[in-house]
VOBA-15533 format. One record per residue: residue number from 1; residue in one letter; z, x, y of N, C-alpha, C, O in turn. Coordinates in steps of 0.001 Angstrom, whole numbers. Last residue first. Example, Ala and Ser with C-alpha at 12.3 -4.5 7.8 and 13.67 -1.06 7.14 Angstrom:
! residues 2
+-----+-----+---------+---------+---------+---------+---------+---------+---------+---------+---------+---------+---------+---------+
:   n : res :     nc3 :     nc1 :     nc2 :    cac3 :    cac1 :    cac2 :     cc3 :     cc1 :     cc2 :     oc3 :     oc1 :     oc2 :
+-----+-----+---------+---------+---------+---------+---------+---------+---------+---------+---------+---------+---------+---------+
:   2 :   S :    7080 :   12850 :   -2250 :    7140 :   13670 :   -1060 :    7870 :   12900 :      30 :    8039 :   13409 :    1138 :
:   1 :   A :    7800 :   13190 :   -5690 :    7800 :   12300 :   -4500 :    7800 :   13200 :   -3300 :    8465 :   14236 :   -3319 :
+-----+-----+---------+---------+---------+---------+---------+---------+---------+---------+---------+---------+---------+---------+
***
This chain:
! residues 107
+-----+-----+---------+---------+---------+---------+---------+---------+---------+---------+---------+---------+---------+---------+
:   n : res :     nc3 :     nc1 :     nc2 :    cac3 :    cac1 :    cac2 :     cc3 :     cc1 :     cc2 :     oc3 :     oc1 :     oc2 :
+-----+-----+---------+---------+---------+---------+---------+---------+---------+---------+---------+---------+---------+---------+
: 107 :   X :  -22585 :    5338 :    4246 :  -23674 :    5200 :    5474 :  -23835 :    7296 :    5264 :  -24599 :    7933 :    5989 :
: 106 :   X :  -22358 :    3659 :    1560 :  -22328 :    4937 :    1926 :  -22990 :    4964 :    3164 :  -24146 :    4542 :    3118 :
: 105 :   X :  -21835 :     839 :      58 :  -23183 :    1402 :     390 :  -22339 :    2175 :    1314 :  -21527 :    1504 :    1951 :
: 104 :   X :  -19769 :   -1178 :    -780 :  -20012 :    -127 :   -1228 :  -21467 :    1182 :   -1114 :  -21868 :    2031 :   -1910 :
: 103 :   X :  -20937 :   -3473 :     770 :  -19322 :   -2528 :    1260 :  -19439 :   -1230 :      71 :  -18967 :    -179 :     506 :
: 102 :   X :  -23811 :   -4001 :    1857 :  -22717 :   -3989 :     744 :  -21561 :   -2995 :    1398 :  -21511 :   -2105 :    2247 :
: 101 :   X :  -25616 :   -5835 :    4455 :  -25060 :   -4808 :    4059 :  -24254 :   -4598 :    3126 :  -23314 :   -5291 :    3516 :
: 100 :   X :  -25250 :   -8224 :    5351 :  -26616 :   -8042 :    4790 :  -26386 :   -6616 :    4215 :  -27205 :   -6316 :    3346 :
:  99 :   X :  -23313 :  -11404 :    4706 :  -23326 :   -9279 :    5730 :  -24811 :   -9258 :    4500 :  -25175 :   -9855 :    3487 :
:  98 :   X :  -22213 :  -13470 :    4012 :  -23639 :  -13276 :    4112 :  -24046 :  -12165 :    4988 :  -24963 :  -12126 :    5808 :
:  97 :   X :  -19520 :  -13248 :    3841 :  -20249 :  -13199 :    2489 :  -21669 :  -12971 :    2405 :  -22315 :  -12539 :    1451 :
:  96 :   X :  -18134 :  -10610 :    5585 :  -18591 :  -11731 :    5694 :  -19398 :  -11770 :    4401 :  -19884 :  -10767 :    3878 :
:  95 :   X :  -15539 :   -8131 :    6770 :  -16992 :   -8429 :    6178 :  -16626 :  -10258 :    5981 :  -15598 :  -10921 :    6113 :
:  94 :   X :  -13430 :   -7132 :    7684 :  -14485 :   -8383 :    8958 :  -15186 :   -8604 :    7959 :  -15759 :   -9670 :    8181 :
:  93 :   X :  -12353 :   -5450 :    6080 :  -11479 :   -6392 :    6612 :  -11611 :   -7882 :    6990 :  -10975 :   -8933 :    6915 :
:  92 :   X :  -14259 :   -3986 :    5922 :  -13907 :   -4579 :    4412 :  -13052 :   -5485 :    5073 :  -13017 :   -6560 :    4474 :
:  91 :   X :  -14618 :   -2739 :    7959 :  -15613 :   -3437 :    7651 :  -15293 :   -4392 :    6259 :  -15994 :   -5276 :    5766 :
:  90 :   X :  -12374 :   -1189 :    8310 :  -12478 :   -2587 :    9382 :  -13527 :   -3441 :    8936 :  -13580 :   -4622 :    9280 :
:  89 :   X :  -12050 :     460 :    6663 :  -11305 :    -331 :    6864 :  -11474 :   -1980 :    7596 :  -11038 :   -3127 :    7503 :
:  88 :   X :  -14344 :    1800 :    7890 :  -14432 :    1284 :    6302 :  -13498 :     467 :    6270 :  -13885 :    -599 :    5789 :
:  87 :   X :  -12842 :    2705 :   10012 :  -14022 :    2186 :   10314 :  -14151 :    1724 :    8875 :  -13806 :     555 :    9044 :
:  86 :   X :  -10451 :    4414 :    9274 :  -10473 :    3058 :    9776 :  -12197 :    2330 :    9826 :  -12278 :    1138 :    9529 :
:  85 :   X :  -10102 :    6382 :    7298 :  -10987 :    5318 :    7382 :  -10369 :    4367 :    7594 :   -9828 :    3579 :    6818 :
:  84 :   X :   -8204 :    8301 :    9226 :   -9709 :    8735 :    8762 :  -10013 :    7631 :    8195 :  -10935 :    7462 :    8993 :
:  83 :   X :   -5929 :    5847 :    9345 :   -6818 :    6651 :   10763 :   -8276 :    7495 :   10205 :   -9342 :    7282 :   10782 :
:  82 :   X :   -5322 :    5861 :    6792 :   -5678 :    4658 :    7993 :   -6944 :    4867 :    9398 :   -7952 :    4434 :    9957 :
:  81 :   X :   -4750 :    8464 :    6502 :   -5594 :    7810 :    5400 :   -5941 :    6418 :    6286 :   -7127 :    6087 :    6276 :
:  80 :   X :   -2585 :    8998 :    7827 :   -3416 :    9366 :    8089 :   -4852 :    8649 :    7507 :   -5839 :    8402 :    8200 :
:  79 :   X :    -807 :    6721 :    7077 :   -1014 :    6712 :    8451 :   -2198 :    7681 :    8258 :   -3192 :    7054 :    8625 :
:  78 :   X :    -180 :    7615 :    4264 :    -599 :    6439 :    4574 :   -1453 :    6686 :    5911 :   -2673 :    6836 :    5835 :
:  77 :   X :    1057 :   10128 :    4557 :    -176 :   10202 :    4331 :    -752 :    9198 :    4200 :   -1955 :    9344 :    3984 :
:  76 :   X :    3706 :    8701 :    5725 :    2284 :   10117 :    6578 :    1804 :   10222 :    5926 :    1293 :   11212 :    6449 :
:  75 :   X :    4747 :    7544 :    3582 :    4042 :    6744 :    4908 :    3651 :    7669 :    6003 :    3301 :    7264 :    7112 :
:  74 :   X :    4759 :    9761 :    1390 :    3747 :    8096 :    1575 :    3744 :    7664 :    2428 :    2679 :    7077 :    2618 :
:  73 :   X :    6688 :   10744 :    2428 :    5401 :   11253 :    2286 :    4316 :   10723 :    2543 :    3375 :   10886 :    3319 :
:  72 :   X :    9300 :    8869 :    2431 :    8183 :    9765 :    3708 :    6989 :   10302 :    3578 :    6221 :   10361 :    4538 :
:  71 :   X :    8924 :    8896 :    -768 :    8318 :    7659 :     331 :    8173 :    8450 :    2166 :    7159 :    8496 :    2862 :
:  70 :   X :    9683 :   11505 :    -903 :    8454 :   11083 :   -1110 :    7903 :    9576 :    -688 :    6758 :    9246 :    -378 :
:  69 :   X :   12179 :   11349 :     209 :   11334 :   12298 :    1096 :   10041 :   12265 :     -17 :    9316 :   13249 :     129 :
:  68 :   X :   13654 :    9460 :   -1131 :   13370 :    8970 :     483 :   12229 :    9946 :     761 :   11313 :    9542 :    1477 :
:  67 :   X :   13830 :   10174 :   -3543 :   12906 :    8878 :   -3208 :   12938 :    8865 :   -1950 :   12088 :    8116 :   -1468 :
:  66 :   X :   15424 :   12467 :   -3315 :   13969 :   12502 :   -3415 :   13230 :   11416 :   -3085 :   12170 :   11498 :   -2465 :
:  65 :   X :   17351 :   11460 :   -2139 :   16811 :   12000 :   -2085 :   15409 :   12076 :   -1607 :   14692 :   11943 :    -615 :
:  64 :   X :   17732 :    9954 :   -4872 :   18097 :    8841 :   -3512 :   17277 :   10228 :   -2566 :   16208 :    9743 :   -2197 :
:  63 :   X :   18866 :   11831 :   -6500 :   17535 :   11350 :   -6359 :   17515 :   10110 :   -5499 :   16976 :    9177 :   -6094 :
:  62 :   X :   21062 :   12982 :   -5565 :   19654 :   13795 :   -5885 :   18521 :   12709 :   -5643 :   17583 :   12731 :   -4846 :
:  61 :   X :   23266 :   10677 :   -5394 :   22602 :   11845 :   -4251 :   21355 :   12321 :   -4045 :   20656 :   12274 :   -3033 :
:  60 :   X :   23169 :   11048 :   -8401 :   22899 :    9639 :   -7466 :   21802 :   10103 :   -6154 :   20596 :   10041 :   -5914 :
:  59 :   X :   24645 :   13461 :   -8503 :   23450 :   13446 :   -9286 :   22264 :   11908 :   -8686 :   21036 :   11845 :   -8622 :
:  58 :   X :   26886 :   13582 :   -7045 :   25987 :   14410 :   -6567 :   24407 :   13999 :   -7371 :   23298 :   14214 :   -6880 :
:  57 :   X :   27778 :    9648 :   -6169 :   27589 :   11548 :   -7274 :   26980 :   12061 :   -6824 :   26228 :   11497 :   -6029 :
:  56 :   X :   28721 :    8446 :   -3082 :   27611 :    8196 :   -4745 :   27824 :    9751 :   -5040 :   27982 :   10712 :   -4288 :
:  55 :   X :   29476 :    6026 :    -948 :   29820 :    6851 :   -2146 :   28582 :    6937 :   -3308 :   27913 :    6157 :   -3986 :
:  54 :   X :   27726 :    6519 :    2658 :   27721 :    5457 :     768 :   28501 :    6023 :    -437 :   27706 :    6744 :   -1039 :
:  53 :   X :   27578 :    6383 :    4954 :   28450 :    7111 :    4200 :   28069 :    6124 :    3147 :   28302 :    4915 :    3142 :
:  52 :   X :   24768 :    5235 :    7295 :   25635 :    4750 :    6642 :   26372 :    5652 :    5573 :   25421 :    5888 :    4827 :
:  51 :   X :   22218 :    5059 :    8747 :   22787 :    5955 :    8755 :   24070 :    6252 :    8249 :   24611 :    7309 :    8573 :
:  50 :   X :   20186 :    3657 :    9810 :   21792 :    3655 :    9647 :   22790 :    4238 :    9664 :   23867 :    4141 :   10252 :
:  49 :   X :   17541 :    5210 :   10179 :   18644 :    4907 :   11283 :   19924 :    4131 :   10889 :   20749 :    3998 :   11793 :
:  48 :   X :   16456 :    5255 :    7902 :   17003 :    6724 :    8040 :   17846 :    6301 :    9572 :   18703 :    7066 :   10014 :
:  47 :   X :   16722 :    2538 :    6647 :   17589 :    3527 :    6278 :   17874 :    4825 :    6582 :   18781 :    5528 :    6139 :
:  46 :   X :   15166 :    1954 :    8339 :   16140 :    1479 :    8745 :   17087 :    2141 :    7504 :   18305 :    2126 :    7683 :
:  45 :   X :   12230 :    3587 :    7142 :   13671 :    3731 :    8982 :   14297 :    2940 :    9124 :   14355 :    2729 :   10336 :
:  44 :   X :   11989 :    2193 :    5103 :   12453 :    3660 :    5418 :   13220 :    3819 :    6445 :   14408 :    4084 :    6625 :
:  43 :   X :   11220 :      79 :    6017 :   12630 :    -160 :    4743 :   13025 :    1365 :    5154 :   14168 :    1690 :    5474 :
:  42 :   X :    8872 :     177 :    7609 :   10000 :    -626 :    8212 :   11060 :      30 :    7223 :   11922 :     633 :    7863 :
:  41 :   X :    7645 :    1179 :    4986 :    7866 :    2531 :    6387 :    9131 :    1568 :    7394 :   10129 :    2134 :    7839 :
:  40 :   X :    7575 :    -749 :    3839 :    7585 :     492 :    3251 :    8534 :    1417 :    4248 :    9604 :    2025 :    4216 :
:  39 :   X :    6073 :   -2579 :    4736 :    7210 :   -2516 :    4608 :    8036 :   -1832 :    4280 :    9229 :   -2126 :    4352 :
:  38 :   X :    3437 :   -1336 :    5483 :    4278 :   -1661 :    6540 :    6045 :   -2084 :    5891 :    7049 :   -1876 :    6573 :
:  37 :   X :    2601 :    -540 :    2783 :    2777 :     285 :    3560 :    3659 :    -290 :    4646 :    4734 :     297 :    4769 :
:  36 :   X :    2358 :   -3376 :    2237 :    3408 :   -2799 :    1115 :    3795 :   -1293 :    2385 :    4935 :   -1045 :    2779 :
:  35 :   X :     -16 :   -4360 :    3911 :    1447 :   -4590 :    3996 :    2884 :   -4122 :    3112 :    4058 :   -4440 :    3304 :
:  34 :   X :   -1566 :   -2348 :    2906 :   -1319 :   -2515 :    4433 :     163 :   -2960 :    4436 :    1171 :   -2339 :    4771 :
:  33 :   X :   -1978 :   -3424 :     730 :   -1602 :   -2296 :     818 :   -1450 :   -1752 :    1748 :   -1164 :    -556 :    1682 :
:  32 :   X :   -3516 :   -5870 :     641 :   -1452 :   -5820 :      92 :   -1175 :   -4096 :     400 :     -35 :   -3663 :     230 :
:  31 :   X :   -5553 :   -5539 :    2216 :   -4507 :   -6192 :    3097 :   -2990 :   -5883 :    2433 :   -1897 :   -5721 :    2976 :
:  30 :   X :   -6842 :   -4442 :     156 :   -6634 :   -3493 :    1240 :   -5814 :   -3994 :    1869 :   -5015 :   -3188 :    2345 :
:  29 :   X :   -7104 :   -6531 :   -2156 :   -6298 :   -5785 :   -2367 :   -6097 :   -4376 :   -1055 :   -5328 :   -3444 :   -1290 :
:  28 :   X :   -8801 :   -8779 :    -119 :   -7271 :   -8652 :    -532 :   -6468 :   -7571 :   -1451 :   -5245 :   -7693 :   -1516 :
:  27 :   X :  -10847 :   -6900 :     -71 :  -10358 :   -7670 :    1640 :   -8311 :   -7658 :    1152 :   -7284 :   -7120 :    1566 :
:  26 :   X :  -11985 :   -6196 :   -2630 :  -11705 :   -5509 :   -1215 :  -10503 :   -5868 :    -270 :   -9530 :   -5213 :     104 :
:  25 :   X :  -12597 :   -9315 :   -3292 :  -11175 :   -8521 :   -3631 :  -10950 :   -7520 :   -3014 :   -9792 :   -7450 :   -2601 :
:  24 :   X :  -14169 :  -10062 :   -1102 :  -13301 :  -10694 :   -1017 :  -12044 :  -10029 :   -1900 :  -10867 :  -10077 :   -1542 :
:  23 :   X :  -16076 :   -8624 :   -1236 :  -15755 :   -8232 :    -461 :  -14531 :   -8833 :    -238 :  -13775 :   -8386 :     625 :
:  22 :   X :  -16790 :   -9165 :   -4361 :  -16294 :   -7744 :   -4075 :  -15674 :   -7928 :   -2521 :  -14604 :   -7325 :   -2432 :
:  21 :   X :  -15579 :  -12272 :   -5493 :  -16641 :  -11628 :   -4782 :  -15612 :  -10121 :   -4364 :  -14405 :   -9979 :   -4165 :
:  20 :   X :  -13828 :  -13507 :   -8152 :  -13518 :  -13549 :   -7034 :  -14869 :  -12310 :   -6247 :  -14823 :  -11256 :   -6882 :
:  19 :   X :  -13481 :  -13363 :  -11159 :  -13859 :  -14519 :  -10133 :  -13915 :  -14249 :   -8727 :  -14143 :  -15298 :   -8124 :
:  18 :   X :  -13020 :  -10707 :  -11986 :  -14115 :  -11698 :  -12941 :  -14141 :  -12913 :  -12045 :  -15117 :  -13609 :  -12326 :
:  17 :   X :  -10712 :   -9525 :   -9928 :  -12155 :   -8797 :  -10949 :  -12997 :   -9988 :  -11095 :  -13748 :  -10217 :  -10147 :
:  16 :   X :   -8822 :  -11442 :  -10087 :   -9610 :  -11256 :   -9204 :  -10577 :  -10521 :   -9167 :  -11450 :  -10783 :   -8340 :
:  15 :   X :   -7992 :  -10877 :  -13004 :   -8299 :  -12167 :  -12670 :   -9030 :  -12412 :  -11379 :   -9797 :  -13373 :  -11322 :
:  14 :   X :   -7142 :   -8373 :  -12417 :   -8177 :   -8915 :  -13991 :   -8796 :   -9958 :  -13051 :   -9880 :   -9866 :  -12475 :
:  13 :   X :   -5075 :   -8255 :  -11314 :   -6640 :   -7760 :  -10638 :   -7452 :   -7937 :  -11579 :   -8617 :   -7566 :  -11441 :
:  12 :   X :   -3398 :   -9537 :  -12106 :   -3976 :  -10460 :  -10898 :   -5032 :   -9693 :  -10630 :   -5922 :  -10101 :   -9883 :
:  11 :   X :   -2548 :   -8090 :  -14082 :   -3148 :   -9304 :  -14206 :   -3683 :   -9820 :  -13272 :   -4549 :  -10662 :  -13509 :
:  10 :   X :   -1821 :   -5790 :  -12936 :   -2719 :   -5738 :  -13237 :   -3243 :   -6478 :  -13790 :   -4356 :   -6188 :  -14229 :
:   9 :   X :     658 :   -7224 :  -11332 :    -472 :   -6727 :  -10660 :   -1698 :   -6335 :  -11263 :   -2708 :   -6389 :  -10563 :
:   8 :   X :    1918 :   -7503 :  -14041 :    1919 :   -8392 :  -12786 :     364 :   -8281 :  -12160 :    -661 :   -8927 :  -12379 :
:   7 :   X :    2429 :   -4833 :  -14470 :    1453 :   -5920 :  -15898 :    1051 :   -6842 :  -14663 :    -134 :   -6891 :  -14335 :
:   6 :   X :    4263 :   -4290 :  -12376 :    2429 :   -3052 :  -12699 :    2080 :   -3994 :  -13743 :     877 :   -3798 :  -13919 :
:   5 :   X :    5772 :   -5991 :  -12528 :    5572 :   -5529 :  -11420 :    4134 :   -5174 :  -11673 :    3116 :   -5706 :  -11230 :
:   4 :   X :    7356 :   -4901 :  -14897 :    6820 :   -6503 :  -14619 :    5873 :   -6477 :  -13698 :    4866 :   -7066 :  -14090 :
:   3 :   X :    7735 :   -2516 :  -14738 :    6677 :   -2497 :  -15917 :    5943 :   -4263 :  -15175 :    4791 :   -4665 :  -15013 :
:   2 :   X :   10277 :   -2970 :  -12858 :    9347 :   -2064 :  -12315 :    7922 :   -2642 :  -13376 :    7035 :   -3215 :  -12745 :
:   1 :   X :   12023 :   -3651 :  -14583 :   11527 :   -4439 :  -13480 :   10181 :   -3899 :  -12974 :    9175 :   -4577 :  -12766 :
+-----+-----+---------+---------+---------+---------+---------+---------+---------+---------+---------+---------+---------+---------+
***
């Protein structure tokens, strides 16, 4: 499922590569990653507030785990990564087709 997912996505960035304007694939691949992050971090805490007995193996266990305390990871180092570029954030967000400025120009 997972392979569908990453061919998926790396068809749609082919395809938004060769037609679609930089500020405009900017715009939409920063927005899915906003929202993958927001659901991300919603899916997390409602599994760390259930808090629910589940039967599972010790080996199940393990990595249920791990996937929780590296998706924690990911949504603190999301949050920070937000907060040091927000301002780049915001400009790829607002840009406009006729900005006189490039989104890839370095201030």
């Amino acid at each position: 499922m997972e392979l569908y997912l990453f061919f998926a996505f790396l068809l749609l960035y082919i395809i938004t590569a060769f037609m679609l304007p930089k500020y405009l694939q900017y715009k939409i691949w920063t927005l899915a990653f906003i929202f993958s992050f927001i659901i991300t971090s919603a899916a997390i805490g409602f599994v760390r507030l259930s808090r629910q007995d589940v039967m599972m193996d010790a080996n199940q266990l393990n990595w249920y785990y791990i996937l929780f305390l590296f998706g924690m990871i990911s949504v603190a180092l999301g949050m920070f990564n937000l907060w040091l570029y927000r301002k780049p954030l915001w400009r790829i967000l607002f840009a406009k087709e006729d900005d006189d400025n490039d989104i890839d120009d370095d201030d």
